[in-house]
N, C-alpha and C positions, 0 to 999 in steps of 0.2 A: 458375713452377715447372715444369720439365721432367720432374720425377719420379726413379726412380730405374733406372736402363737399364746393364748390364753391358758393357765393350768387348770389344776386343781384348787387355784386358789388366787386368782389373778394373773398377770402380767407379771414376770420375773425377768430379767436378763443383768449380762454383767457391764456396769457403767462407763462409758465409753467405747463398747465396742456392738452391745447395741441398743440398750439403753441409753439414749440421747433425748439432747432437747428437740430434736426435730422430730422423733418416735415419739416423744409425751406429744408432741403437737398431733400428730398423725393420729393417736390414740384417745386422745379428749374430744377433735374433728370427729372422729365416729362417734364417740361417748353424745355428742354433742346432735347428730343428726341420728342418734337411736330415739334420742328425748325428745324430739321436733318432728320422730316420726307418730308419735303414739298420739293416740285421743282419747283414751279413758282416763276417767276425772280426777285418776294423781298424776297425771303428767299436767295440766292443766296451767299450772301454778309458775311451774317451767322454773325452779330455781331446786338447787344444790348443792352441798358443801361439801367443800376438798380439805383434807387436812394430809399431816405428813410430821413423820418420825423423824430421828437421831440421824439420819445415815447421810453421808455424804452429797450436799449438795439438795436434801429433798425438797428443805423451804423455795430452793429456785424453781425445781421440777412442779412443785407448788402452786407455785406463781404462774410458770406457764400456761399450766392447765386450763387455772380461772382465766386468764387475757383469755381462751381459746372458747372457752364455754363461754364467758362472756360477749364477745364479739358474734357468735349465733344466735345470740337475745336468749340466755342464759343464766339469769342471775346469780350470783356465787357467793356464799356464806365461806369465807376463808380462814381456816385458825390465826391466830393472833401467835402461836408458839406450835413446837412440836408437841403431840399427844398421843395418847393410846388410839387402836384403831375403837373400840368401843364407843368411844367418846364422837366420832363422826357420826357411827348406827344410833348411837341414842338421840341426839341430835338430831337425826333425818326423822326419827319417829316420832321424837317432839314434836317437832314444828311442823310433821307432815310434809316434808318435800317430794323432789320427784325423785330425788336420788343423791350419792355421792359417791367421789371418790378419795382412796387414801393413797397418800405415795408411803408404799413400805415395800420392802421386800421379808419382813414380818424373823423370820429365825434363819432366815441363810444368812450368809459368810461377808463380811462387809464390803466385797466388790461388786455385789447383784446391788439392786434395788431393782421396784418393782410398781406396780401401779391394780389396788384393788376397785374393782366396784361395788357398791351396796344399792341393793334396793330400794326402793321407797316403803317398803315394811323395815326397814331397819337392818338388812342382813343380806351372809352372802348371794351376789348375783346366780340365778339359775343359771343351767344352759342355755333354755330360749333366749332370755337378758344377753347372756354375752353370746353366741350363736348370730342376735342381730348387730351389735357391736362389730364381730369380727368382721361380718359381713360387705361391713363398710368401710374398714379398712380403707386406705388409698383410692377410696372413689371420689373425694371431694377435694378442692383446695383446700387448703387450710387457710382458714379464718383466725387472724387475733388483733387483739388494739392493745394498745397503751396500758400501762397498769394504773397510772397516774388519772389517765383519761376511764377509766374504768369506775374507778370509785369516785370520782369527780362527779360523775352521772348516774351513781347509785348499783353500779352494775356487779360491780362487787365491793363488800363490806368486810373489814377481816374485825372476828370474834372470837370469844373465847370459850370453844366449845366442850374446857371441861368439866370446868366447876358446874352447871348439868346434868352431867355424869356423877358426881362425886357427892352433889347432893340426893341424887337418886340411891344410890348406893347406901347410904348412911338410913335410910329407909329401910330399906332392905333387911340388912341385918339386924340382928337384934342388938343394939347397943346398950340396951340396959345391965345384958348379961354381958358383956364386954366391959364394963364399967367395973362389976366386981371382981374381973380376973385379975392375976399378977404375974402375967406374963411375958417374958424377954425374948424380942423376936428379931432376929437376924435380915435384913433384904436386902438382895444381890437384885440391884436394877439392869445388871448388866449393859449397861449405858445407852438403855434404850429411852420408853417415855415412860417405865413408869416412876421414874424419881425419886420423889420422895412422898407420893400420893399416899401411899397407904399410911405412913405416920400421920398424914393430916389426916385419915378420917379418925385414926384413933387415938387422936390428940388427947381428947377429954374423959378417954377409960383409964386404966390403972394400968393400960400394958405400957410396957417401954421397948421403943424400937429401934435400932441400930442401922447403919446403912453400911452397903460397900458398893462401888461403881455406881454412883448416881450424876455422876458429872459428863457432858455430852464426849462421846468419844466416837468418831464417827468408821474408826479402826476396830471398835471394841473389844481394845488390849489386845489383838492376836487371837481374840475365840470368836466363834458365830455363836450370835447371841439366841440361844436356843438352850432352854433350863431342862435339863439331862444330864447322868451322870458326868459323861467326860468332862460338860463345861464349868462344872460346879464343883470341882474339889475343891478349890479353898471355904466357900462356904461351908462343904462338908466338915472339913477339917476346923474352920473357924467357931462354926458350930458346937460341935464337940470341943472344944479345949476351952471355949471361952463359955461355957453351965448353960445355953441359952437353949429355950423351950421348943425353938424349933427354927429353923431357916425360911424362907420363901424367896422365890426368884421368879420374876417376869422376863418372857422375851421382848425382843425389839423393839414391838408394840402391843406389848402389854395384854397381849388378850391369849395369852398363855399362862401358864404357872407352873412351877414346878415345887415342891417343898421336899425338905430333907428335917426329920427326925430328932429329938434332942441329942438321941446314940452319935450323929452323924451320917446317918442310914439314907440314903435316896431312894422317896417313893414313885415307883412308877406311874405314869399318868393313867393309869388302870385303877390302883390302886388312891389316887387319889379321886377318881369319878365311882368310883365304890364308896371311897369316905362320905363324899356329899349326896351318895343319892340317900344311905345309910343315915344321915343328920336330917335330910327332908322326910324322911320314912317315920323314923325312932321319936325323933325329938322334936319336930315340927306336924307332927304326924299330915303331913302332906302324900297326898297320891295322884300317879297320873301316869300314865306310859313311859319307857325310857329308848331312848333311839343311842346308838352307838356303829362303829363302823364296822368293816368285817375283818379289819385285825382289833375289836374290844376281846374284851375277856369273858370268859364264862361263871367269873367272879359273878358278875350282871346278872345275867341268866339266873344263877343262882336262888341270888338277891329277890328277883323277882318274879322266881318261881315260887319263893316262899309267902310272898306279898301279894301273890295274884296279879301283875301287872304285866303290860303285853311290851314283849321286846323288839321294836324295828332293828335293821339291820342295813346298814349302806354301805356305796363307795365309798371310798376314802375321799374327802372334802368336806369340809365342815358347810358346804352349800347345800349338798345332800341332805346333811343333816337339819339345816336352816330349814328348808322346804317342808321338811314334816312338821318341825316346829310352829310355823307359818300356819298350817291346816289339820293337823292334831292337837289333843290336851295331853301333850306330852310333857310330863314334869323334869326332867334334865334330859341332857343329850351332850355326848361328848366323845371327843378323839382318844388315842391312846398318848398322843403328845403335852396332853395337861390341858385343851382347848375343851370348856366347859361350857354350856349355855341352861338358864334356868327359865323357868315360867313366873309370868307375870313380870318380864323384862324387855329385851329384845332376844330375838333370833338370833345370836351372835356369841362368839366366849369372851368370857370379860375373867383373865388372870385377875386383878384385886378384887374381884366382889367370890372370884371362888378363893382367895386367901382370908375375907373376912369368913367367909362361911367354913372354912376350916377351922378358926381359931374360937368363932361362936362353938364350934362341936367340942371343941376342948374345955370350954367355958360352961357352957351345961352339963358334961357328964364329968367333970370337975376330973379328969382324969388325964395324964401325960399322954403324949402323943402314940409313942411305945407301946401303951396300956392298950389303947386303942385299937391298935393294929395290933396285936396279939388276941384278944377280944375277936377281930373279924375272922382272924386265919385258926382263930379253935374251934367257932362257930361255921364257918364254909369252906373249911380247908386251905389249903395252899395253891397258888397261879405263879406262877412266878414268869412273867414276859422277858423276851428278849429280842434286839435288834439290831442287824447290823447294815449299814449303809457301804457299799462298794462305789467306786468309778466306774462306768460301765462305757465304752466306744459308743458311739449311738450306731455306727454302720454296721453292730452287731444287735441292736435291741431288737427286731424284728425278729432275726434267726435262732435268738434266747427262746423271745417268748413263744414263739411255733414251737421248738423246740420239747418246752415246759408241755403244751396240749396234745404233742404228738404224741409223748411219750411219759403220760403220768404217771407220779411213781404209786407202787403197789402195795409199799412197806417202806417205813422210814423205822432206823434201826430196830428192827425184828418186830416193829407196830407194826400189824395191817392200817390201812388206810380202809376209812368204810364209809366217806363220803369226800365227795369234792367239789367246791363251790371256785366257777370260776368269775365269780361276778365285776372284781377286780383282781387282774391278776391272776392265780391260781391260789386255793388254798384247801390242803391236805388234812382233812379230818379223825385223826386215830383212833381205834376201838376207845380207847379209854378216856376221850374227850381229848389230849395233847393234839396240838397244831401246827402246822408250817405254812406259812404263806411266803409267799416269792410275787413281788411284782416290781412294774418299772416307777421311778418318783414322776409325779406330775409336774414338779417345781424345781429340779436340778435334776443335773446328766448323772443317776446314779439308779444303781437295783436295789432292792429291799429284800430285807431278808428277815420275818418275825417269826415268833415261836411264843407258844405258852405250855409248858409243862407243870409238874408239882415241884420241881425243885431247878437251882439255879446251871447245877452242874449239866442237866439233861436237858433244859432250852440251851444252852451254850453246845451241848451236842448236835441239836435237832439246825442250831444259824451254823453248823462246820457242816451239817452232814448237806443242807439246803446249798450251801457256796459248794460245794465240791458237782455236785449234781450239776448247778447250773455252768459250772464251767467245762463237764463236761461233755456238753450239749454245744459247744461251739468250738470243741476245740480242734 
């Protein structure tokens, strides 16, 4: 039993062995006595909504939560079904509560699940937020009642918190220019929540949209639902063979995206937070600061060095990035994983509303996907990112990463190195702008291994030459 330890992005572990109902309980207990400890006037109100994804067992983990929060005078807004996690943050910001949580384990392998919290602004919990959470941990009994007895007395209510979301959405974009497009759009819900939402919002334009894996699988088929190369070759492939204008795939809970190309080509999640800051820029002429992490790409940079616009820079966590969002006029902010967040939204990535605003870009500059992205790589050159996930022992993670600081490298094949940022992790800055970062995951037992070069061949050298270095640092 590992215990119960907060990431980069929640609560993860694998089901049954420590993810249990008696840890949701343990875990909502503290959730429950962080909110009962505050006195500034959004805790006030003292209610918050739980929702929960595709995966095994979550509607139960669900359930639990609310009895738990409930029973410490707690009131619980409960989904009515599985949902995107967005759909909770917009929710919370709607109606102004004190908080939420999601049960997801969001793109890991369908034996984790996981337990997120949101803010009362709508978005990931800080560290102070979870820092007090952990805190409490195992200090109180746990408190629950009845679930029957719960709603009987108002204490929880279950609704439906997406259509909300989905009517906000359809705001959002421009559906006017969606209405004149004529395009056939492939989506791999990869059997998480996003279903078949994106066809309903764009029921009433002229595109036509096709689905694959939208049916609950809580196995999902043998891949971790995580939209990235590996897990997406049949859409790749589907894609391509059957003329359609472009693919889109959501993760587990939907506040990711991934899109692949008419070609059948998969865009990196670099290259698609390039697309959309590039649509808010060009064709929205919208401006405002842009935050990304410290494995984004210099694509960004680029971008908004040409636009005058000031670039933050985070850990990896899409909470980091939340937090600037929260207190800057930052106009996007996004991971290299396809996790998007826009202004005048919530703090949060929302995978379909960054798939509508891919296809509005295609819709205005009336131009294939392909076009497009040829278009940005003539205009700012070539990035081409790469990454690779390892199993790493944990009784060695320590001795890695000392390892990596003790002895940082001074040239990575025949680059000098001319700056190094260990802000998370380590990462290796070469004369020519190419990069290597190496760090440990937040969210699963594994190391990371990224790179951005100008070409595909020489990031795939830079993840060999990074794996070979860190393993020879414990061996």
């Amino acid at each position: 039993m590992a215990g119960i330890k907060f990431g980069t992005d929640g609560w993860r572990a694998v089901i049954s062995d420590d993810f249990t109902f008696d840890n949701v309980r343990i875990v909502a207990q503290a959730i429950a006595g962080f909110i009962n400890s505050r006195r500034e006037p959004v805790y006030k109100k003292k209610k918050v909504v739980v929702g929960y994804d595709t995966r095994f067992l979550s509607d139960r983990y669900a359930e639990v939560a609310a009895r738990v929060l409930a029973a410490n005078g707690i009131k619980v807004v409960l989904s009515d079904r599985p949902c995107p996690t967005p759909s909770v943050s917009f929710y919370i910001k709607k109606k102004k509560l004190s908080g939420g949580v999601m049960i997801t384990a969001s793109h890991n392998p369908a034996e984790y699940n996981g337990v997120k919290y949101k803010g009362y602004y709508g978005g990931s919990a800080g560290n102070d937020i979870i820092d007090a959470i952990e805190e409490r941990l195992y200090k109180k009994t746990v408190r629950s009642m009845p679930v029957e007895k719960a709603v009987k007395e108002g204490k929880i209510a279950r609704k439906d918190l997406i259509t909300p979301q989905m009517e906000f959405i359809k705001k959002y974009a421009d559906m006017k220019k969606l209405k004149k497009a004529r395009l056939r759009v492939l989506v791999d819900s990869m059997n998480g929540t996003g279903g078949t939402y994106l066809g309903g919002l764009l029921r009433t334009t002229g595109i036509t949209v096709d689905y694959m894996n939208i049916e609950v699988n809580p196995g999902f088929k043998g891949r971790a639902p995580e939209p990235n190369e590996k897990h997406l070759q049949e859409l790749m492939a589907r894609v391509k063979k059957g003329g359609y204008d472009i693919g889109v795939a959501t993760d587990g809970d939907a506040d990711r995206v991934g899109i692949v190309d008419g070609r059948g080509r998969m865009l990196s999640g670099h290259k698609v937070m390039a697309l959309l800051l590039l649509h808010l820029l060009v064709n929205r002429k919208m401006r405002g600061a842009v935050v990304q992490t410290i494995c984004g790409t210099r694509l960004i940079n680029k971008i908004c060095e040409e636009y005058g616009l000031e670039v933050y820079e985070t850990s990896v966590g899409f909470k980091y990035i939340c937090e600037l969002m929260s207190k800057k006029p930052i106009l996007i902010g996004g991971e290299e994983t396809g996790g998007v967040g826009f202004r005048n939204y919530i703090p949060e990535r929302d995978g379909l509303l960054s798939a509508l605003l891919i296809l509005e870009m295609m819709a205005t500059m009336k131009k294939p996907l392909k076009d497009i992205l040829e278009w940005v790589d003539k205009k700012y050159g070539s990035y081409v990112y790469e990454r690779e996930d390892v199993i790493f022992p944990a009784s060695r993670r320590k001795q890695l990463m000392k390892g990596i600081k003790k002895q940082p490298l001074r040239k990575i094949l025949a680059r000098d190195v001319v700056e190094i940022n260990d802000a998370d992790g380590t990462k290796f800055i070469c004369e020519d702008g190419s990069w290597l970062l190496l760090r440990l995951s937040g969210t699963e037992p594994k190391f990371r291994i990224y790179s951005e070069t100008s070409s595909k061949k020489r990031s795939l050298e830079y993840i060999k030459f990074g794996r070979e270095h860190a393993f020879s640092l414990i061996a």
